[in-house]
C-alpha positions as CSV (number, residue, x, y, z in Angstrom):
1,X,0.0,0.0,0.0
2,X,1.4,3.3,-1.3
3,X,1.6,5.9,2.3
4,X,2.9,8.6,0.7
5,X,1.6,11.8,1.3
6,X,0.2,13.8,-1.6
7,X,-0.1,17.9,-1.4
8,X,-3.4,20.1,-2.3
9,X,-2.7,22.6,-4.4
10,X,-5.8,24.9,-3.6
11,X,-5.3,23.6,0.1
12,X,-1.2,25.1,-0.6
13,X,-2.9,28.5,-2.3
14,X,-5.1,29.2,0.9
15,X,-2.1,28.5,3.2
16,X,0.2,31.1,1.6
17,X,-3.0,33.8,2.4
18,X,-2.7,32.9,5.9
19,X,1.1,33.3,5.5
20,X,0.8,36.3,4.4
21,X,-1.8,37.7,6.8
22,X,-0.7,36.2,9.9
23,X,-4.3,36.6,10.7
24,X,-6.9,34.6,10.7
25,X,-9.6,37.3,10.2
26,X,-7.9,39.0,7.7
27,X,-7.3,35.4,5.4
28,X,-10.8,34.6,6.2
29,X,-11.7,38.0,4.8
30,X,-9.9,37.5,1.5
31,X,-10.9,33.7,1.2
32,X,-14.4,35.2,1.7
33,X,-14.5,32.2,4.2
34,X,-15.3,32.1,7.5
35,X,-12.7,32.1,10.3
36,X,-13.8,28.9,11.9
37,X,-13.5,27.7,8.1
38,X,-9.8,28.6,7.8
39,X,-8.6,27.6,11.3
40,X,-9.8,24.3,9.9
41,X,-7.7,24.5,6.8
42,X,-4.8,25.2,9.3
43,X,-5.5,22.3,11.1
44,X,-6.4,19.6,8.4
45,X,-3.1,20.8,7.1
46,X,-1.0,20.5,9.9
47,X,-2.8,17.1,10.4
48,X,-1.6,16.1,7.2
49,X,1.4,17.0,7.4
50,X,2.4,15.9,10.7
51,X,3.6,19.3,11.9
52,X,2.7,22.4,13.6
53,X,2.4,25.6,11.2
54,X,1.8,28.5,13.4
55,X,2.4,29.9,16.7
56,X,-0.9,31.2,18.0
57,X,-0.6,34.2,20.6
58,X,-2.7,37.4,21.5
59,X,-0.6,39.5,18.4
60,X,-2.0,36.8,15.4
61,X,0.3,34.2,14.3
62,X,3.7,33.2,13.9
63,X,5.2,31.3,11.4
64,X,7.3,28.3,12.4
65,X,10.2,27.1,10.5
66,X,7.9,24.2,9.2
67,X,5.8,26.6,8.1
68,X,8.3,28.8,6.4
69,X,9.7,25.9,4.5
70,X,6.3,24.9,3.4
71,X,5.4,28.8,2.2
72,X,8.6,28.9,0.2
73,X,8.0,25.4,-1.5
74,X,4.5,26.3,-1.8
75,X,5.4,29.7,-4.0
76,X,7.8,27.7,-6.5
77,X,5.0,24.8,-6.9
78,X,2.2,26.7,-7.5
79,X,4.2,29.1,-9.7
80,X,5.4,25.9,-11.4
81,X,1.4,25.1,-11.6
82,X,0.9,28.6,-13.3
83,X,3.9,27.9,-16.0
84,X,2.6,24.5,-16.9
85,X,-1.1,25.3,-17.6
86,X,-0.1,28.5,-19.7
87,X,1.9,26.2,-21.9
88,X,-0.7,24.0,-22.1
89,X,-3.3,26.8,-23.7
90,X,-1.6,26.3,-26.8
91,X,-2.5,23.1,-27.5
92,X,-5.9,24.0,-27.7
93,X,-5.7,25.5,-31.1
94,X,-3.1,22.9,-32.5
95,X,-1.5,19.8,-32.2
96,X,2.2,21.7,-31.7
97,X,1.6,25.3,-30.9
98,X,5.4,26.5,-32.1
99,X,8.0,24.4,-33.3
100,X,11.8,25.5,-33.7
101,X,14.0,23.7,-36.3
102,X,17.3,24.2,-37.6
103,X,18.2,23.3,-41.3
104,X,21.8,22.6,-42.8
105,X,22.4,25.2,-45.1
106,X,23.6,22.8,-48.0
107,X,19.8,21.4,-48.0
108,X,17.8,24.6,-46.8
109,X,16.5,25.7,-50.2
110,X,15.5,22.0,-52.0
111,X,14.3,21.2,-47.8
112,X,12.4,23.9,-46.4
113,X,9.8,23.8,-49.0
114,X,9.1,20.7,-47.9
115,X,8.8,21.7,-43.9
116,X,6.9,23.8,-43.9
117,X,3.9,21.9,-46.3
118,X,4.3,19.3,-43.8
119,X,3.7,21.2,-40.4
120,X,1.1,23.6,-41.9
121,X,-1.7,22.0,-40.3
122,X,-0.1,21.1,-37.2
123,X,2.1,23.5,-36.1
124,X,0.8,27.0,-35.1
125,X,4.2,29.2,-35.1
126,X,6.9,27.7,-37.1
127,X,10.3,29.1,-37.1
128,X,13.0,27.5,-39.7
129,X,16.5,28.8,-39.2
130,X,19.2,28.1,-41.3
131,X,23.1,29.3,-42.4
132,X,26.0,29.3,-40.2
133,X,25.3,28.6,-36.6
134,X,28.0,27.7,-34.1
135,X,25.6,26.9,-31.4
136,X,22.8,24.8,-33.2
137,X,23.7,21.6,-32.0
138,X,23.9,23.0,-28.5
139,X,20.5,24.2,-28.6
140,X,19.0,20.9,-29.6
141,X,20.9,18.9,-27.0
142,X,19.4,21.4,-24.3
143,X,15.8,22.0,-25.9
144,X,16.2,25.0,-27.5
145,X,15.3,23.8,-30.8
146,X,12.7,21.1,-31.3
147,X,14.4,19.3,-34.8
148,X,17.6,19.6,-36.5
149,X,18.7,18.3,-40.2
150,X,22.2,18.2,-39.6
151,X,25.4,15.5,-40.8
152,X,25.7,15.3,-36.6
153,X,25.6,12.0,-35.8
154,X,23.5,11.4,-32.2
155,X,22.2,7.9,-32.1
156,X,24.2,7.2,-28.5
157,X,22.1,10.3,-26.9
158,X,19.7,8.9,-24.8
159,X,16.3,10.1,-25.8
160,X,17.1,11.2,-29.5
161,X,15.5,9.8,-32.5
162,X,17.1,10.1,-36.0
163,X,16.4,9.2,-39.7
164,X,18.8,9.1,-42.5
165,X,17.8,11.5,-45.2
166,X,20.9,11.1,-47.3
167,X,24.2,10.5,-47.7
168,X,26.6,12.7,-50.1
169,X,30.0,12.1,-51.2
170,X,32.8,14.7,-52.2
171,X,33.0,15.5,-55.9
172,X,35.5,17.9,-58.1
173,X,33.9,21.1,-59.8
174,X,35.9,22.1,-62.7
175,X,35.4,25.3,-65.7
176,X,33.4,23.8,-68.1
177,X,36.1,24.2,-70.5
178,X,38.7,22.2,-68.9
179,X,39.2,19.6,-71.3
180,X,37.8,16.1,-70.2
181,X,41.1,14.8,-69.7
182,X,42.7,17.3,-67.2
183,X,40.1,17.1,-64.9
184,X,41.9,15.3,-62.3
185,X,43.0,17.1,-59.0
186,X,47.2,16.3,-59.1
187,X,46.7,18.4,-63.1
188,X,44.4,21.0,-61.9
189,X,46.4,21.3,-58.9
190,X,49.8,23.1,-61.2
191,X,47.1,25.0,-63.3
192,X,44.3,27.0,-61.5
193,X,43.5,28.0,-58.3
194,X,42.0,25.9,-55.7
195,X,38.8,27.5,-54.2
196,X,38.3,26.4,-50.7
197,X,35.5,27.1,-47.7
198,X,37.1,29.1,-45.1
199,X,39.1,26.9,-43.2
200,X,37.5,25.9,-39.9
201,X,33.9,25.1,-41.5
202,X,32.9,21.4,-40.9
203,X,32.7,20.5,-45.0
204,X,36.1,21.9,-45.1
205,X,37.5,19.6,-42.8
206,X,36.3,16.6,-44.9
207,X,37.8,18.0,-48.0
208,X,40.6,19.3,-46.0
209,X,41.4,15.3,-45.0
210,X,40.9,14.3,-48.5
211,X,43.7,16.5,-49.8
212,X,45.7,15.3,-47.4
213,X,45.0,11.6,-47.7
214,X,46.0,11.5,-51.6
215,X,49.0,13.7,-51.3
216,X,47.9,16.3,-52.5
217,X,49.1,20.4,-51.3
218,X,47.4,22.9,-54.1
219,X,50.0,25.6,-54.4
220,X,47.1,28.4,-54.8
221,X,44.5,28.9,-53.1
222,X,41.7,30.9,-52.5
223,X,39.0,31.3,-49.7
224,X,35.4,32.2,-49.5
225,X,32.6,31.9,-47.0
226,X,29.7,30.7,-48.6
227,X,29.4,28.9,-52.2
228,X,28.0,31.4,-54.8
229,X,31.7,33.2,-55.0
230,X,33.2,30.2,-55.2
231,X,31.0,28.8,-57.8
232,X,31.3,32.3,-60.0
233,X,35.1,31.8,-59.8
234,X,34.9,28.4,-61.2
235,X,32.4,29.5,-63.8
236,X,34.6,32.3,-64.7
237,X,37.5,30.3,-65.5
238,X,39.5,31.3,-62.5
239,X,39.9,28.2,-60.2
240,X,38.3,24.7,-59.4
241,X,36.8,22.9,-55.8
242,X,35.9,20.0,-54.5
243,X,32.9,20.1,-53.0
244,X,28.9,18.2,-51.7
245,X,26.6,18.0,-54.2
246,X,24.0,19.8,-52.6
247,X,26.0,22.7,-51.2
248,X,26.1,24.1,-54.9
249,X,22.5,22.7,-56.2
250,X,20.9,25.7,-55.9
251,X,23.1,27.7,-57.7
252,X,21.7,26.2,-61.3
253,X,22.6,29.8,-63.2
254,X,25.7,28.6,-63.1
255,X,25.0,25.3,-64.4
256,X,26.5,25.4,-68.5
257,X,29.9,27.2,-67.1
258,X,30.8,24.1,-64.5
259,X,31.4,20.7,-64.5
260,X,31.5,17.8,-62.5
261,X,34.1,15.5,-61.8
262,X,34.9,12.2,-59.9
263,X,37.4,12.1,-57.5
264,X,40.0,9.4,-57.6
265,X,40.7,7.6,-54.8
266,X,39.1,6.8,-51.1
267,X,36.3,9.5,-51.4
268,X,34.8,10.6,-47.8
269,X,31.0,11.4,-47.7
270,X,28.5,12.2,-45.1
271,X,25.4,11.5,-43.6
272,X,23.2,13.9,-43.4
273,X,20.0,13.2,-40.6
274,X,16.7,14.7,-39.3
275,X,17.3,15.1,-35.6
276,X,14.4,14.8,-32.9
277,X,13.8,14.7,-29.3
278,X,12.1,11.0,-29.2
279,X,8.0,10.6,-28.1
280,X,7.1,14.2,-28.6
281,X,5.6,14.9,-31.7
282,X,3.8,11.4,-32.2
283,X,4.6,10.4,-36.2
284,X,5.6,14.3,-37.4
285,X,9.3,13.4,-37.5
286,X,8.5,10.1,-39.4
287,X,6.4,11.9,-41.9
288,X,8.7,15.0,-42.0
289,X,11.4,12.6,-42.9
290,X,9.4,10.7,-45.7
291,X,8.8,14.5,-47.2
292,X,12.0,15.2,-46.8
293,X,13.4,12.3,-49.0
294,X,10.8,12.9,-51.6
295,X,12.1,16.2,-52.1
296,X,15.9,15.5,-52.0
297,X,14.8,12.3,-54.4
298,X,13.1,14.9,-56.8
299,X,16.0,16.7,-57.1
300,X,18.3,14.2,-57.8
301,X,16.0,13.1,-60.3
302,X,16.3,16.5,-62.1
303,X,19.8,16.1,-62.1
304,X,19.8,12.9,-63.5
305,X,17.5,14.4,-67.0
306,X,20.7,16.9,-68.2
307,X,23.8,15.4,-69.8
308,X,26.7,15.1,-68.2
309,X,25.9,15.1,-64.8
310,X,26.4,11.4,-64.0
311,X,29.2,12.1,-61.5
312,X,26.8,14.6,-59.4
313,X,24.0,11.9,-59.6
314,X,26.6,9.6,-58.7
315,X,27.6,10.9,-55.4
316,X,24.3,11.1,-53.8
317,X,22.3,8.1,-52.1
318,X,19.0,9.6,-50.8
319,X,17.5,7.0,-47.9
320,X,14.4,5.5,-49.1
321,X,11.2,7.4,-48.1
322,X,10.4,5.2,-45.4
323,X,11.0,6.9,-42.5
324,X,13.7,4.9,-40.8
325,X,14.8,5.7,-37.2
326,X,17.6,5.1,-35.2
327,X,17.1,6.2,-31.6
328,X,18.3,5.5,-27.8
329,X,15.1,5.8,-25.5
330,X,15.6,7.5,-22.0
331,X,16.2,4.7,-19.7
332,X,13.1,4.2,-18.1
333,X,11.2,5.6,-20.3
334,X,8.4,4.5,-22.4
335,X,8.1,6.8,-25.7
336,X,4.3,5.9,-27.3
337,X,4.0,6.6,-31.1
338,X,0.5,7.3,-31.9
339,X,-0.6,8.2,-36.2
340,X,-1.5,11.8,-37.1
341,X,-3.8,11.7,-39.8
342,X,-3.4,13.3,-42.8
């Protein structure tokens, strides 16, 4: 038989008057109760409890240290009571009254399309962020932000769910009119300048390792931030990269003045996943995976209709639209998965 003692909330709310009185008139007066009415409060409470509250003398009452402890763990509950019911009145309008989710921003354009059809009838605020972010993965690990699509690798966190969206290997992006048979790094290498990501960036690092792991040092180099100037410098004629397929997708202007080529070699690629906090958001992250694959698949699939991108095709492995998860429940923890409908 379970003996443990269990605490009134609204008993709590009209002990805290008395505190704050130190009179049982005046508590009766704003209870609109009676004073009989909350001496019996007092009592039932103390009887509960198995302690005396208050010091009775000709002056009103005094609070005992039982008493004060109980007023000070009182405050935080009820406040605590207050917090959770006004989080709660969100969820009377929708199924997830705001959700926060970060996007890589290799896969933000062809990806957050796709979000946002997804969680329009679910979700009341929705806010997508994308670009650099040193602190993203931070703020999921601490609850900051609800969903991530990121190449960070978490199946060992307790309580995180993620599914494979894709996996991308490096590939070589060369001028157009670089003849088919000098497009090999060790040539290019002695010939134009090698466009990198500003060192320090997490794709950089991968390509960074490549380089290193066939030999090779390009004697020129140049560094850019983001992908458009480095894709206009190729286009132009005025150096070559190596690069993920989807970090330059969007930038199809550019398409006729570039062109792909396979790297020799042991090529590194990554995995990029949609991250969530597991049993929260019932089948959304399933679904939002399944959309997610669709879209990336679509794309590829574009790709693959022009000549002469069978390299960039090549280098891409979109996970089937199943929804697939990895995860490592809470210990302890039972994490329910109940269907949305659609």
């Amino acid at each position: 038989m379970d003996n443990k003692k269990h605490l009134d909330l609204r008993l709590l709310e009209q002990f805290l008057v008395v505190c704050d009185t130190l009179s049982m008139t005046l508590a009766a007066e704003r209870l609109r109760m009676s004073v009989p009415a909350v001496s019996q409060l007092v009592v039932r409470l103390e009887r509960e409890l198995g302690v005396v509250l208050f010091e009775r003398n000709r002056y009103g009452l005094r609070l005992t240290p039982a008493a004060a402890e109980l007023r000070d763990r009182a405050r935080l509950l009820l406040s605590n009571e207050d917090e959770t019911l006004d989080s709660l009145q969100g969820y009377r309008d929708c199924l997830i009254p705001q959700l926060r989710l970060h996007v890589l921003q290799s896969v933000a354009t062809t990806l957050i399309p796709a979000i946002v059809a997804e969680f329009t009838d679910h979700v009341g605020t929705l806010n997508v962020k994308s670009g650099a972010n040193a602190t993203y993965l931070k703020e999921f690990l601490t609850g900051d932000l609800d969903m991530l699509i990121s190449s960070d690798e978490l199946s060992d966190v307790p309580g995180i769910e993620q599914y494979l969206l894709y996996e991308e290997s490096l590939i070589g992006i060369v001028p157009v009119t670089v003849p088919q048979h000098q497009r090999r790094p060790d040539y290019l290498a002695g010939k134009l300048s090698f466009v990198r990501f500003m060192r320090g960036h997490g794709r950089q690092q991968i390509i960074e390792n490549y380089l290193s792991d066939i030999e090779l040092d390009p004697p020129h180099d140049i560094e850019c931030s983001s992908p458009g100037p480095i894709l206009e410098l190729v286009s132009r004629g005025l150096g070559w990269t190596i690069a993920t397929p989807f970090s330059i997708e969007y930038l199809e202007p550019l398409a006729d003045k570039i062109a792909w080529m396979p790297l020799p070699g042991a090529v590194p690629s990554r995995k990029i996943y949609l991250l969530t906090h597991a049993g929260r958001y019932l089948d959304l992250p399933r679904h939002l995976a399944q959309q997610c694959c669709l879209a990336l698949q679509a794309t590829v699939d574009g790709w693959s209709r022009a000549s002469g991108n069978e390299a960039l095709v090549g280098a891409v492995r979109v996970a089937p639209a199943t929804g697939s998860v990895t995860s490592r429940p809470v210990p302890g923890s039972h994490n329910a998965r109940l269907r949305v409908a659609k």
